[in-house]
N, C-alpha and C positions, 0 to 999 in steps of 0.2 A: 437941662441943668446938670454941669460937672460938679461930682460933689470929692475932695480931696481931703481926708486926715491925715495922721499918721499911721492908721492901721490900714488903710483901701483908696482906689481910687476907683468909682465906675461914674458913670453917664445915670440920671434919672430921667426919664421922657417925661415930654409934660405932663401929657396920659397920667403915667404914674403918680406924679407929684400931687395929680388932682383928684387920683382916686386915694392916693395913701391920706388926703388933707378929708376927704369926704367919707373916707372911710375908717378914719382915728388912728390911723398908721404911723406911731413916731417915727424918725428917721432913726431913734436909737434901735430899735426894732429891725428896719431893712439893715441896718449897717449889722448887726450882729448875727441875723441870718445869712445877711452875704458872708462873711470872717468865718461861720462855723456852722453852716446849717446841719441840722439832722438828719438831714436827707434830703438826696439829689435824684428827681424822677428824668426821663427824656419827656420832652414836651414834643410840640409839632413845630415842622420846619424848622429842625436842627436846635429849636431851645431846649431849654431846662428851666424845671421846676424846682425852686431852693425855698424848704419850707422845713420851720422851728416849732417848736409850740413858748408859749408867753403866756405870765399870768396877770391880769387887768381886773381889777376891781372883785378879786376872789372868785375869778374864772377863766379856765384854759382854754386857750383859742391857738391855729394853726394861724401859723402866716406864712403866706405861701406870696413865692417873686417869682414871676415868670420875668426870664432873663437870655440874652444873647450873649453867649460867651467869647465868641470867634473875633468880639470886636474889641479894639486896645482901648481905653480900659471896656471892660464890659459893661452890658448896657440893662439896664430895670428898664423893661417893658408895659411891666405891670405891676399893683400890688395888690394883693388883698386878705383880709382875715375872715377866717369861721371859726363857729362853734361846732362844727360837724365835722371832726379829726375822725372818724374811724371810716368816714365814707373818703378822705384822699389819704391817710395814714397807710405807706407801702409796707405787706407784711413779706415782702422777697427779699 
């Protein structure tokens, strides 16, 4: 799924689309961690991890897009949210 606004263009995999629908993932959520995440980790085999933190129902959860960037537009590989921000939260 090509997703295009005005602010981004990238690629969601289906993968994604069905983990962000099964896992309560708005797409406002990926579109705004993609536009300005808080932090960019390296992931494996050349990705990156782009994850915000978001507050849902008077609690802080990490959302974390494991993504391809190399590719035009770039590509959501994955998505997924926790409540366990200090065990991926980078203090470097």
């Amino acid at each position: 799924m090509q997703v295009h606004n005005a602010r981004m263009n990238f690629v969601l995999t289906d993968h994604a689309k069905k983990e962000a629908l099964r896992r309560q993932i708005p797409l406002e959520w990926i579109e705004s961690t993609l536009a300005n995440p808080e932090q960019i980790i390296s992931g494996t085999n050349r990705r990156k991890v782009l994850q915000s933190r978001v507050v849902a129902d008077g609690k802080t959860y990490l959302v974390r897009l494991i993504i391809e960037d190399w590719h035009s537009p770039p590509v959501v590989v994955t998505a997924y949210r926790t409540s366990k921000i200090e065990k991926y939260w980078s203090r470097t």
